[in-house]
C-alpha positions as CSV (number, residue, x, y, z in Angstrom):
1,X,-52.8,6.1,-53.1
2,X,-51.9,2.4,-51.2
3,X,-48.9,2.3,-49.0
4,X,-46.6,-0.3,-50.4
5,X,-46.2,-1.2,-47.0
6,X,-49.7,-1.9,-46.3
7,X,-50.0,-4.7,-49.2
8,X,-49.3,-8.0,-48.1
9,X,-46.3,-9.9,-50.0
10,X,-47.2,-13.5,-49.3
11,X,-50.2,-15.3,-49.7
12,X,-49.7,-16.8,-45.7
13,X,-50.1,-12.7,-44.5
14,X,-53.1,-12.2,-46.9
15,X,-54.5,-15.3,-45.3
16,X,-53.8,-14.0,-41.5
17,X,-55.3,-10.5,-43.0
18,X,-58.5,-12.4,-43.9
19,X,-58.6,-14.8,-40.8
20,X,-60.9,-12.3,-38.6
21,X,-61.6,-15.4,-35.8
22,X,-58.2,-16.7,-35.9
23,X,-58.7,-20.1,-37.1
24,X,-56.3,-20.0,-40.0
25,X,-53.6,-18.3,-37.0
26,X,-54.5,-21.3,-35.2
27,X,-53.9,-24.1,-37.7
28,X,-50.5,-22.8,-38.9
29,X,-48.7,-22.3,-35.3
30,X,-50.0,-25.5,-35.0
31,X,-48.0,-26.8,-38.0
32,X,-45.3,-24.7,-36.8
33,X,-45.9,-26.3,-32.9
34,X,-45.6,-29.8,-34.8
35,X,-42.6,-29.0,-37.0
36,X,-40.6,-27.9,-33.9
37,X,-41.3,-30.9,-31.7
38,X,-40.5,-33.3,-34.1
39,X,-36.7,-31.6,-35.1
40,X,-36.3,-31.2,-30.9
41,X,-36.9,-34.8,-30.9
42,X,-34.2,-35.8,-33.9
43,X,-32.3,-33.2,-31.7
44,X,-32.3,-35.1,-28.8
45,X,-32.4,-38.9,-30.3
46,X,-28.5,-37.8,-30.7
47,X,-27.2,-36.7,-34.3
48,X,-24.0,-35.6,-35.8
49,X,-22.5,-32.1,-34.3
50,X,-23.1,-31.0,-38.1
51,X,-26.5,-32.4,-38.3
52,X,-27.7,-30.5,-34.5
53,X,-26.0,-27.5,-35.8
54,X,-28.3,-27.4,-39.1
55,X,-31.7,-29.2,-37.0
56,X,-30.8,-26.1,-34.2
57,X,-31.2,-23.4,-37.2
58,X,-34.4,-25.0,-38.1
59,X,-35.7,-25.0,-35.0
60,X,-34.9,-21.5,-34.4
61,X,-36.5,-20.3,-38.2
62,X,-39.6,-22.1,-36.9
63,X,-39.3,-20.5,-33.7
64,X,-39.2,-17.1,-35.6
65,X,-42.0,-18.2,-38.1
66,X,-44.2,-18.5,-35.0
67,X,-43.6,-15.1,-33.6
68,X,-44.1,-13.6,-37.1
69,X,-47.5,-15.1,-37.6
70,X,-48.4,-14.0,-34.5
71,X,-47.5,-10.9,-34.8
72,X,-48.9,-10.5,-38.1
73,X,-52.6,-11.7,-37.3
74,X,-52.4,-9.4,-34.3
75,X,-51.5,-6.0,-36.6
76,X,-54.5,-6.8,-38.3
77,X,-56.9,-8.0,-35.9
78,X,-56.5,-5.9,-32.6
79,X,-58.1,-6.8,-29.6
């Protein structure tokens, strides 16, 4: 019988389950790198208290999105 826990539930976790050198790992905190830098910098170009508030969340989910990838690839692939 499979663990319910065990099967992946997006198609980004079956891809880190799959990536045994890491490359796909790479190329999405990448994106994720990219993403972040570019809403810091709208951050910091000076917006609307309403507008830093909702560009701060983003950068946080993207922020969290990193650590979950990580840590994801690294459940599957351990050194």
């Amino acid at each position: 019988m499979t663990d319910v826990n065990d099967e992946p539930w997006f198609s980004t976790q079956q891809q880190l389950i799959d990536d045994e050198r890491g490359v796909e790992r790479d190329a999405l905190l990448q994106k994720l790198a990219d993403s972040a830098r570019s809403v810091k910098r709208q951050m910091d170009a000076g917006v609307t208290p309403g507008e830093f508030a909702r560009l701060d969340k983003l950068r946080l989910g993207l922020e969290a999105a990193t650590d979950v990838v990580a840590s994801v690839w690294r459940r599957h692939h351990p050194a």
